[in-house]
C-alpha positions as CSV (number, residue, x, y, z in Angstrom):
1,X,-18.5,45.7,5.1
2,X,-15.8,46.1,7.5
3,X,-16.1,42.7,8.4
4,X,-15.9,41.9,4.8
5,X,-12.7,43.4,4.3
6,X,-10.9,42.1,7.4
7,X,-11.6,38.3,6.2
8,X,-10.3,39.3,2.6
9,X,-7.2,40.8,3.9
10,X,-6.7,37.9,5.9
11,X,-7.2,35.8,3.2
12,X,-4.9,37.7,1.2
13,X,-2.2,37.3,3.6
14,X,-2.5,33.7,4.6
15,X,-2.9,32.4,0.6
16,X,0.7,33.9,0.2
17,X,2.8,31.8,2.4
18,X,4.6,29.4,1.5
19,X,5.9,26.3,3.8
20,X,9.1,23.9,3.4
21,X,7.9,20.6,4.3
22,X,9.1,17.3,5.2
23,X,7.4,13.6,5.8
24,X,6.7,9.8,4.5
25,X,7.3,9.2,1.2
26,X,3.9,7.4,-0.1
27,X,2.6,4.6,-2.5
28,X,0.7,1.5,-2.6
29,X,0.4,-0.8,-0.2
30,X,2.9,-3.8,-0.2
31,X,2.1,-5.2,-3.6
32,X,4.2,-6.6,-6.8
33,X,4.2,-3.2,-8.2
34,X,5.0,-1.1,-5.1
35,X,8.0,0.9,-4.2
36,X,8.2,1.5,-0.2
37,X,10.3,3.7,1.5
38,X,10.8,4.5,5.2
39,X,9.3,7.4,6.7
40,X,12.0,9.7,6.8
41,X,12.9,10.6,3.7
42,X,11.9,14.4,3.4
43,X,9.5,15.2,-0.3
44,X,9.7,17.8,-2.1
45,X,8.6,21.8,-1.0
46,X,4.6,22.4,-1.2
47,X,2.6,25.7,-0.7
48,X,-0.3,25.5,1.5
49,X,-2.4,28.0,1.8
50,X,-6.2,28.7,3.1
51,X,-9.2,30.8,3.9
52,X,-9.7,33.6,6.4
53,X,-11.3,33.3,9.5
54,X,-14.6,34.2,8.0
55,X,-14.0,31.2,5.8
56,X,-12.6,28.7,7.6
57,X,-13.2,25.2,6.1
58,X,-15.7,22.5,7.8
59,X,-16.0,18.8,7.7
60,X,-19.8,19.2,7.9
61,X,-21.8,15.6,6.3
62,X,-18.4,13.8,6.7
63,X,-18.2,10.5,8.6
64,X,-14.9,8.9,9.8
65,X,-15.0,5.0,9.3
66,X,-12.3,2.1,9.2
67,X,-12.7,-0.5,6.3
68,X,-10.8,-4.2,6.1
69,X,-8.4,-4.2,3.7
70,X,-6.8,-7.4,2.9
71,X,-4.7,-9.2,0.1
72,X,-1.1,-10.1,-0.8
73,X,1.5,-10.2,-3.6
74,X,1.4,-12.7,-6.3
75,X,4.2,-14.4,-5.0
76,X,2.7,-14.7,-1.5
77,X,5.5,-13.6,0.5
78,X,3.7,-10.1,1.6
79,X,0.2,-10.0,3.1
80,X,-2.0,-7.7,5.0
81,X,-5.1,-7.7,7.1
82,X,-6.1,-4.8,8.6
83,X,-8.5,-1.6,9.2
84,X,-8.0,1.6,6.5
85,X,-9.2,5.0,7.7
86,X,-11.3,6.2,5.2
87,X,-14.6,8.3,5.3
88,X,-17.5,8.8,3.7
89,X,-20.2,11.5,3.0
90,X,-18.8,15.4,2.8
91,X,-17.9,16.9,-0.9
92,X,-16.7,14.2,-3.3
93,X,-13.0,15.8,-4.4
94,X,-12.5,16.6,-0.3
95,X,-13.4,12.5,0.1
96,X,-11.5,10.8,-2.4
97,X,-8.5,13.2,-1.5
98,X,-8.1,11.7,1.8
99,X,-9.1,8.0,0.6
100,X,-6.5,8.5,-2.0
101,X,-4.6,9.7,0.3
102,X,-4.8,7.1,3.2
103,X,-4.6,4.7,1.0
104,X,-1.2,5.2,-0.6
105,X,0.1,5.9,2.8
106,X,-0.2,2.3,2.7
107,X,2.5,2.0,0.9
108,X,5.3,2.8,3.3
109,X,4.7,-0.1,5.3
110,X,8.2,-1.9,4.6
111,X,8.2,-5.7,3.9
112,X,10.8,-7.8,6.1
113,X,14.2,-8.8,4.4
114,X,14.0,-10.2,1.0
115,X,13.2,-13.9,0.9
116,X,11.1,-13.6,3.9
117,X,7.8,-13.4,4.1
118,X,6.0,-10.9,5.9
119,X,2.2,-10.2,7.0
120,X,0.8,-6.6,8.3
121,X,-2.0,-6.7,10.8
122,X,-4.6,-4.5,13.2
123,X,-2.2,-3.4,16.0
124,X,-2.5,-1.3,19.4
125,X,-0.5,1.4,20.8
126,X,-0.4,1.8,24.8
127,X,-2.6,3.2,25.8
128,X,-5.5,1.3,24.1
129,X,-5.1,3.0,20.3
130,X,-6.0,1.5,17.7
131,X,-6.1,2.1,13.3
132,X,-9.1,5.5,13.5
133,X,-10.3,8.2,11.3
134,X,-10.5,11.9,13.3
135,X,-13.5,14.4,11.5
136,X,-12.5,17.2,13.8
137,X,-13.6,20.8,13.3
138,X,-11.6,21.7,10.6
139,X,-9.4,18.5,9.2
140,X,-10.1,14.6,8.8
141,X,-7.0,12.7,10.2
142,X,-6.5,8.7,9.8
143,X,-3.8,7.3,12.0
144,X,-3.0,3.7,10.5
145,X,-1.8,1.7,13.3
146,X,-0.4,-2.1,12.1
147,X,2.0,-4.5,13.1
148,X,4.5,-6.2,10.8
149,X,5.6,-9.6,11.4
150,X,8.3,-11.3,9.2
151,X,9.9,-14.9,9.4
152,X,13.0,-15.1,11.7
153,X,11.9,-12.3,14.0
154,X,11.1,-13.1,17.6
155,X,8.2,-10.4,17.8
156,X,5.9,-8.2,15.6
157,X,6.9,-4.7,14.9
158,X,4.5,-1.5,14.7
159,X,4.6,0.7,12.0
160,X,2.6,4.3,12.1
161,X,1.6,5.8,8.9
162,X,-1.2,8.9,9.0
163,X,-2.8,11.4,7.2
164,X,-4.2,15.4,7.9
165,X,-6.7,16.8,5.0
166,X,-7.5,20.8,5.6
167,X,-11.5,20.3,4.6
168,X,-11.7,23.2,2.4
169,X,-10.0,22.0,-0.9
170,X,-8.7,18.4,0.5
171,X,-5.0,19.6,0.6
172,X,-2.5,17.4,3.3
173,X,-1.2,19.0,5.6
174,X,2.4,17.0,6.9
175,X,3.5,18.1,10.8
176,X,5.8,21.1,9.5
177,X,3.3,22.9,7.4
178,X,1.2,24.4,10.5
179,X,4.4,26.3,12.2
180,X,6.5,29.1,11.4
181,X,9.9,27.7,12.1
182,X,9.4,23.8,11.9
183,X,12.8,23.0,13.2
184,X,12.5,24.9,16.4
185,X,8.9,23.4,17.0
186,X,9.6,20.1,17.0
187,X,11.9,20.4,19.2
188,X,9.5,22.2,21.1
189,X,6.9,19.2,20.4
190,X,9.2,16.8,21.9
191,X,9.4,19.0,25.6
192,X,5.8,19.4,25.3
193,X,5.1,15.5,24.5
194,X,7.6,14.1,27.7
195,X,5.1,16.1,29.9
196,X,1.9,14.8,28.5
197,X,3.5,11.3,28.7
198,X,1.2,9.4,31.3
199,X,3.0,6.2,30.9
200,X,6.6,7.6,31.9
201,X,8.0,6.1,28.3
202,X,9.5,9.3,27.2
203,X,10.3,10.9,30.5
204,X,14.3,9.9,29.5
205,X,13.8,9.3,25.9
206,X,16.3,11.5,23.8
207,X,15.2,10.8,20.1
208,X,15.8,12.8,18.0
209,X,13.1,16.1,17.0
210,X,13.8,15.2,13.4
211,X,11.8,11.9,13.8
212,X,8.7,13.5,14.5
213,X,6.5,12.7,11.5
214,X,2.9,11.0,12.3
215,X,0.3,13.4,14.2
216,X,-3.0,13.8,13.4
217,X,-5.1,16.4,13.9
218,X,-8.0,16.6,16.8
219,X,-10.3,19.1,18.6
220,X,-9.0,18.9,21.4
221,X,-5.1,18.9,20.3
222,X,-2.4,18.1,18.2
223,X,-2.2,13.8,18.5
224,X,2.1,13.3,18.1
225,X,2.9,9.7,16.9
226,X,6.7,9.9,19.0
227,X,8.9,6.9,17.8
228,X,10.8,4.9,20.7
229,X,12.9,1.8,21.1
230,X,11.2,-1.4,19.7
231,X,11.3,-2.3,24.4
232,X,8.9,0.6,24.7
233,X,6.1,0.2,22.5
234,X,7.6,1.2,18.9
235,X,5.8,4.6,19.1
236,X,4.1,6.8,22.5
237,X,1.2,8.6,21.2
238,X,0.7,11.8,23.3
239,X,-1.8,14.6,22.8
240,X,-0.6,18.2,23.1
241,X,-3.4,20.9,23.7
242,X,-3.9,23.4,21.0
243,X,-3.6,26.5,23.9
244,X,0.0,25.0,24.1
245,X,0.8,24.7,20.6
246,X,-0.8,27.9,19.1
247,X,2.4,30.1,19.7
248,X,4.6,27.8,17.3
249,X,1.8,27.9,14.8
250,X,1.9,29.8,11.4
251,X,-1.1,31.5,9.8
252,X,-2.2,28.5,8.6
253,X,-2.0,26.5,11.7
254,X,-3.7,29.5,13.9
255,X,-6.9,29.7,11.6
256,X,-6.9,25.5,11.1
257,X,-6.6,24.9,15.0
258,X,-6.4,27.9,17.1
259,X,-9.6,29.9,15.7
C-alpha cells in the first residue's frame, strides 16, 4: 500500500506540470499541397505530462524500421528518395502517433529557390549516421537524415528533421519539454556537446543555444543534432549521457530517462 500511494502521489505531481515549448514547425513532405517552414520557428505551448515511477511507460512489441519513401510534385520540380523512420508492432494509437508523426516532419524539408528544381535524398552525418528509428526504454525516436540538392548549387545540403514519442499515450516530446528551465539547459547542452565532440568540429563553434532543436532520445543518452557551418558537416551529432543530463531535467525528463 505504501508503495501504492508513493506512485499515485507522484503521478499526481508529475501530471500537473506544464512546459513552454519550442521546435520545427511540421507538414507534409515537399508536395503541391505542402506549406514548409524552417526549423526554427517556435509552435504554440503544450502540456506534457506522465506516469509515476511505478508506471513508467514501455516500448515493449515495438520494432524500429526505415521504409523508402519516394515521389515528387506534379510539376516535377521537387523529388525525394529516401528512408522514413517508422515502426511497427507496439499498441496501434502509440504506432500511428509516431508514423503520423515522422511523417509530417517531412514536411520541413525546404525546396531550393523557386524555379529550381530540387531532389531530397539518403544522406550521412560524420561519423557514419544515417536516416534510423531509436525503440529505447521508454521513447521511440526517428532521426531523418537527407540531403537537399537544387539546381545552381555547387553541393548538396543536409537537412535534420526528428521525432521523440513518450510510449505511454504517444505524446512528442520536443528538446525543451524534458528540463525545468529550457533556456539555461541548452546552453548547458551546448558545453556538454563541445566535450563529447570526437571530431574537434565544435571545439570553437559559437552557435547559438537557441538552435538546438533535433535530439532524439536513446538508452544510453540524449543524441543532440548541433547545427554548424555548411564547411563542417551541416550538423555534429553528439551523444550526451543521461548521468550528465539528469540535473537539468524536469519531472518528466527524470522518470522518461533518469529512472
Amino acid at each position: 500500500m505504501t508503495r501504492r500511494r508513493t506512485g499515485l502521489v507522484i503521478a499526481a505531481l508529475v501530471g500537473a506540470a506544464v512546459l513552454a515549448v519550442s521546435g520545427c514547425t511540421s507538414g507534409r513532405p515537399p508536395e503541391p499541397s505542402s506549406t514548409t517552414a524552417t526549423g526554427t520557428t517556435a509552435p504554440a505551448s503544450r502540456t506534457v505530462t506522465t506516469t509515476s515511477i511505478d508506471l513508467a511507460p514501455s516500448t515493449a512489441g515495438f520494432r524500429g524500421v526505415v521504409r523508402e519513401h519516394r515521389g515528387r510534385t506534379d510539376d516535377g520540380t521537387v523529388t525525394w528518395d529516401y528512408a522514413l523512420p517508422q515502426v511497427e508492432g507496439g499498441t496501434k494509437a502509440v504506432r500511428e502517433a509516431f508514423n503520423t508523426a515522422m511523417d509530417s516532419a517531412t514536411g520541413a524539408l525546404v525546396p531550393g529557390p523557386a524555379g529550381t528544381e530540387t531532389t531530397f535524398g539518403n544522406a550521412t552525418l560524420l561519423p557514419e549516421e544515417v536516416s534510423r528509428t531509436v525503440v529505447a526504454r521508454t521513447t521511440l525516436s526517428g532521426a531523418l537524415i537527407v540531403d537537399r540538392m537544387f539546381t545552381g548549387a555547387a553541393h548538396p545540403s543536409v537537412a535534420v528533421q526528428t521525432v521523440v514519442i513518450e510510449a505511454a499515450a504517444g505524446r512528442t516530446l520536443l528538446l525543451d519539454d524534458v528540463f525545468a528551465d529550457p533556456a539555461a539547459a541548452r546552453t548547458q547542452l551546448a558545453s556538454l556537446a563541445r566535450s563529447a565532440d570526437t571530431t574537434g568540429r565544435l571545439a570553437g563553434s559559437t552557435g547559438d543555444p537557441a538552435e538546438l532543436h533535433a535530439w532524439i532520445a536513446t538508452d544510453e543518452g540524449l543524441h543532440l543534432y548541433v547545427p554548424v557551418i555548411h564547411a563542417l558537416g551541416d550538423y555534429v551529432p553528439v551523444t550526451l549521457a543521461w548521468a550528465d543530463v539528469a540535473p537539468l531535467l524536469n519531472a518528466t525528463g527524470r522518470i522518461l530517462f533518469a529512472g
